[in-house]
C-alpha positions as CSV (number, residue, x, y, z in Angstrom):
1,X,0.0,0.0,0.0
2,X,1.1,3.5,-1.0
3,X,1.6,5.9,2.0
4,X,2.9,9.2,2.2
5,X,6.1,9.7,5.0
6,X,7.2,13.0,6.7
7,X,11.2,13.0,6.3
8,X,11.7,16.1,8.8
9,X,15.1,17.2,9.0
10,X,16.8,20.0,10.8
11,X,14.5,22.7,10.1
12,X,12.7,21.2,6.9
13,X,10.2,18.8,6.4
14,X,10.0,17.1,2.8
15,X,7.3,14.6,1.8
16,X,8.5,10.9,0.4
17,X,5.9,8.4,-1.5
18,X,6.5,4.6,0.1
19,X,5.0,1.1,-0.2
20,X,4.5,-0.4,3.7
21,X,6.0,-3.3,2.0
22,X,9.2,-1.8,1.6
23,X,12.0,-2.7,4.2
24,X,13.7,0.0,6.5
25,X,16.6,-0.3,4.1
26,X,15.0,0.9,1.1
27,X,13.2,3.9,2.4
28,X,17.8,4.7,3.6
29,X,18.5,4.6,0.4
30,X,15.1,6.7,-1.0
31,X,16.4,9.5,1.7
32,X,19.7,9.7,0.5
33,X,18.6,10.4,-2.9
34,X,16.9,13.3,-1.3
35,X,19.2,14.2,1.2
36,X,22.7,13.1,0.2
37,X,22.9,11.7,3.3
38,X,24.7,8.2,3.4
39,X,22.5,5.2,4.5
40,X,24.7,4.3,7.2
41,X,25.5,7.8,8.5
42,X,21.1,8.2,9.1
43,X,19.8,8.0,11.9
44,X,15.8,7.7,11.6
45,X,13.3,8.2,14.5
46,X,9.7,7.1,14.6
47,X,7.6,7.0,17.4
48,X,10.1,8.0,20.2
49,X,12.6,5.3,18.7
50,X,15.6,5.1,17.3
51,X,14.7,2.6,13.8
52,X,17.7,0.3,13.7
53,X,16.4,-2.7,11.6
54,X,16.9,-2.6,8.0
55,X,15.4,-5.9,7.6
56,X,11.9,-5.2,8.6
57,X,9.1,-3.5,6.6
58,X,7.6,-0.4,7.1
59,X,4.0,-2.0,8.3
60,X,6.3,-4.0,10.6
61,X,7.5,-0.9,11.8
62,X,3.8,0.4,12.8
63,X,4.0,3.2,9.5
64,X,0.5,4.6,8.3
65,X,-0.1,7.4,6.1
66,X,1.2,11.0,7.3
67,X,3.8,9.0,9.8
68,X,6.8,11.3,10.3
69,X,10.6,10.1,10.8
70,X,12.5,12.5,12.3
71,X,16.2,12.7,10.4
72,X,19.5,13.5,11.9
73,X,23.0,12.6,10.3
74,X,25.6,10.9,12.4
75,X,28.7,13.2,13.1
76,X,32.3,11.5,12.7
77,X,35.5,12.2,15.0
78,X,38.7,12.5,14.3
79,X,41.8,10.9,16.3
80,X,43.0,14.4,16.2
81,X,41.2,17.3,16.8
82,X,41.3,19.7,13.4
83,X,42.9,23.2,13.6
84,X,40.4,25.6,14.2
85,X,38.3,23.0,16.4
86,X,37.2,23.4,20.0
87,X,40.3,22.5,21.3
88,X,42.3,25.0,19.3
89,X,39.6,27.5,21.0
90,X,40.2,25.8,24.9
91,X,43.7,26.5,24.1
92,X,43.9,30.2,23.7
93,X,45.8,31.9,26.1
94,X,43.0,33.8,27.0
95,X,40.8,31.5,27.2
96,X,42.2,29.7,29.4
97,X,43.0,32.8,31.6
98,X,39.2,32.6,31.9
99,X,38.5,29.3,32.6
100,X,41.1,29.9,36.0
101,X,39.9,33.0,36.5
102,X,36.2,32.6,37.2
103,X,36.0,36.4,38.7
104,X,37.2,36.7,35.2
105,X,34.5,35.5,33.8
106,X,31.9,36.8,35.5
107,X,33.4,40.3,34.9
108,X,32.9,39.4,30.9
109,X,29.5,37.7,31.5
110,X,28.7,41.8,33.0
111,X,29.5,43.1,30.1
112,X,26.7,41.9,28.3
113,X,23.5,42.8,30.1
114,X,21.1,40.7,28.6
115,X,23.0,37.8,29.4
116,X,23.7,38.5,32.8
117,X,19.7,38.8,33.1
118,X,19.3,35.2,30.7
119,X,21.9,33.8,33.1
120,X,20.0,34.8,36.2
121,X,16.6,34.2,35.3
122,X,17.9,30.5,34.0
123,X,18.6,28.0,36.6
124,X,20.8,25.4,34.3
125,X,23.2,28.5,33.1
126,X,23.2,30.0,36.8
127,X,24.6,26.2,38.4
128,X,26.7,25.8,35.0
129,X,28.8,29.4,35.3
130,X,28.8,29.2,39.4
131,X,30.2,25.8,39.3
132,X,33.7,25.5,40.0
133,X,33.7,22.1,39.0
134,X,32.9,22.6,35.0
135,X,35.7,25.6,35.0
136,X,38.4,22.5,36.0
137,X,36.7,20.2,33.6
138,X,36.9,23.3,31.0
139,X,40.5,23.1,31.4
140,X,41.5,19.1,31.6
141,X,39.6,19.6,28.2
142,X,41.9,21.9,26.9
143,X,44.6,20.2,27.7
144,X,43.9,16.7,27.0
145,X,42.3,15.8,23.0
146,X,42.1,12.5,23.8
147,X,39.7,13.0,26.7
148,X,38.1,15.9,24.7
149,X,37.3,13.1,22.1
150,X,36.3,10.5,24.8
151,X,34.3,12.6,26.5
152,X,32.3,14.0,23.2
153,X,32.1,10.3,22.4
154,X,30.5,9.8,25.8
155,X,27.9,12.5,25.0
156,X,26.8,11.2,21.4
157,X,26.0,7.6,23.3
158,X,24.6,9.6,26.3
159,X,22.3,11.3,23.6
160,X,21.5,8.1,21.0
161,X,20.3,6.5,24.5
162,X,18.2,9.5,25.2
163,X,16.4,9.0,21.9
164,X,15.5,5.9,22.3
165,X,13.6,6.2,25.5
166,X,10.0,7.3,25.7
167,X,9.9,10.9,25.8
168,X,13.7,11.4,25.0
169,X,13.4,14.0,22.1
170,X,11.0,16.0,24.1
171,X,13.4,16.0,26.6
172,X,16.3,16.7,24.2
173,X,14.0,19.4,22.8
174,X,13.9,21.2,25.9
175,X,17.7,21.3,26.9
176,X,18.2,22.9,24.0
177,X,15.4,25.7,24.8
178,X,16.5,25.8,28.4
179,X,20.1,26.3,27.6
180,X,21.4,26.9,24.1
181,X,18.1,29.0,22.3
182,X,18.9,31.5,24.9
183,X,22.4,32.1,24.5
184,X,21.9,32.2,21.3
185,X,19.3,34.7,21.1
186,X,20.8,36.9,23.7
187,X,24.8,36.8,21.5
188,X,22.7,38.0,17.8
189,X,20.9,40.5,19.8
190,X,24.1,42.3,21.5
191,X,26.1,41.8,18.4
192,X,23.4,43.5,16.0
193,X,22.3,46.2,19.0
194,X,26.2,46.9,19.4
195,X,27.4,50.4,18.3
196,X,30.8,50.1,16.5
197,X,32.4,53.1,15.5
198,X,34.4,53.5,12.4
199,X,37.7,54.0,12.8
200,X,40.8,56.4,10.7
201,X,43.6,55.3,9.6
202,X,47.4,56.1,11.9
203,X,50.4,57.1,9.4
204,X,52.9,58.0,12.2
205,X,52.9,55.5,15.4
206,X,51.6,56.4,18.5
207,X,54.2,56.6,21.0
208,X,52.1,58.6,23.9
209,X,50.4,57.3,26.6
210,X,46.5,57.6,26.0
211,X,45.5,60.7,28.0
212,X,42.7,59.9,31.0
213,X,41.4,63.2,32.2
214,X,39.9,61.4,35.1
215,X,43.3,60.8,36.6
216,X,44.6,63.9,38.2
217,X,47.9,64.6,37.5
218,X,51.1,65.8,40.0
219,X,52.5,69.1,37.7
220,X,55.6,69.2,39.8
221,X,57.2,65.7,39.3
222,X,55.6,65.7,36.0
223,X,57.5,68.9,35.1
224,X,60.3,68.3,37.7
225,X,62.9,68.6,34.6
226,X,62.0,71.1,33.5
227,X,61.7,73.1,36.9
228,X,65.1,71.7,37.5
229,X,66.5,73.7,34.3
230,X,64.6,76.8,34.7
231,X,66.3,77.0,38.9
232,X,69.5,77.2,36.4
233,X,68.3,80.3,34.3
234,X,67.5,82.0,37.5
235,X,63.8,81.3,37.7
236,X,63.5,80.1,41.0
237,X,59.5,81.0,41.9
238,X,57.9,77.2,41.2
239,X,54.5,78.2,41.3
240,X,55.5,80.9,38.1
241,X,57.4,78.0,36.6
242,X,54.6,75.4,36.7
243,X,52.1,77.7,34.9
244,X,54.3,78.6,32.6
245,X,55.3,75.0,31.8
246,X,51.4,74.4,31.7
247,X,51.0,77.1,29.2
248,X,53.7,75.9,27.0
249,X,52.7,72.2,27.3
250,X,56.3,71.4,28.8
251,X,58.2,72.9,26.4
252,X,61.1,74.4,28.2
253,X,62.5,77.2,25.8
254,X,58.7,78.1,25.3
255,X,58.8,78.8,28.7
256,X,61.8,80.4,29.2
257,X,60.0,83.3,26.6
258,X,57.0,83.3,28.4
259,X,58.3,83.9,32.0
260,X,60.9,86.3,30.4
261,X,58.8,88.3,28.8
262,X,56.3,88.0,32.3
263,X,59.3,90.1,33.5
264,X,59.7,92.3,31.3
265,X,56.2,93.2,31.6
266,X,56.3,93.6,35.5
267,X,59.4,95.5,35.1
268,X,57.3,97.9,32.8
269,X,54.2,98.1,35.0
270,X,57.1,99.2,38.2
């Protein structure tokens, strides 16, 4: 008998005409026609359950018309981690500056409001950054690949066994609300929200310190040089000296003009 089947796959769901009388094995190779995804690298799910026998027919298997399989393709590891993988990420030095710093890391998680709020209203995030426990196991990561790989091995089993029980991709469904929809969300928003600033183009390089006007600044050992040379040319009266050297911006034959001709000026005036 002729039924129509569901394929539903990532965010897609594409419609495939099937005989009941067809074996699991068949309707593989009808989705990688579709797909391109290799028989042996799908994993189909029907009913809460992972379909692992190729042998038996699709009436065997309980399919009526309208049934929906859910598709996902199995992911293959390396030995090695490849460049630009998670562990290339893990080993940044400033990552992992973070990951032993968690003060650190809660200073960076501030900077972003939204997630601070997500992270607070969300009880799985909250234990996950407060944990000191997942900032060690951050960093044996790092520094091991091989129990990088084991333990992301450990997961994909953790997660196949998940699918297969009653329930599992409900519950599958809603770790990945609970946890990853919102960090997601609240990263696009701050990046599209954030307010970068065009920058100019530097010719000559900057070799002065970036000027903070917040920081109050000691004239007299800033100028002390300076003060110290004009004692030599007879100007002896610091307070004189320092608002000439202000004036002048420091620069001491500048200043020697201005408080000479300061002088001459009072001289006129007696």
């Amino acid at each position: 008998m002729q039924i129509n089947v569901k394929i539903k796959y990532e965010l897609s769901v594409r419609d495939l005409l099937a005989d009941t009388e067809m074996k699991l094995s068949d309707l593989k190779l009808m989705i990688q026609e579709m797909t391109e995804i290799e028989e042996n690298d799908q994993v189909l799910t029907f009913n809460d359950r992972v379909l692992v026998d190729d042998k038996k027919s699709l009436q065997q298997l309980g399919f009526k018309d309208g049934a929906v399989v859910c598709l996902r393709a199995k992911k293959h590891r390396m030995s090695e981690p490849a460049k630009g993988s998670q562990t290339d990420l893990l080993k940044n030095p400033f990552v992992q500056n973070l990951i032993k710093n968690p003060e650190g890391m809660k200073s960076m998680i501030s900077m972003f409001p939204g997630l601070e709020n997500e992270i607070d209203k969300n009880e799985e995030l909250r234990q996950m950054v407060n944990n000191p426990n997942f900032m060690d196991e951050m960093n044996k990561l790092a520094a091991d690949p091989e129990y990088f790989n084991q333990q992301a091995k450990n997961a994909d089993v953790a997660m196949a066994r998940l699918e297969t029980m009653p329930g599992g991709l409900n519950m599958i469904s809603s770790m990945v609300k609970d946890v990853n929809d919102p960090l997601s969300n609240i990263m696009t928003k701050t990046m599209q929200n954030a307010d970068i600033k065009g920058g100019h183009k530097v010719n000559d390089i900057v070799r002065d310190a970036v000027p903070n006007p917040k920081v109050n600044v000691n004239w007299l050992v800033h100028y002390r040089k300076q003060i110290c040379e004009l004692n030599k040319f007879g100007f002896t009266d610091i307070q004189r000296n320092l608002v000439a050297l202000k004036q002048c911006k420091g620069d001491l034959c500048k200043a020697i003009l201005f408080l000479t001709n300061e002088r001459v000026s009072l001289r006129g005036r007696g």
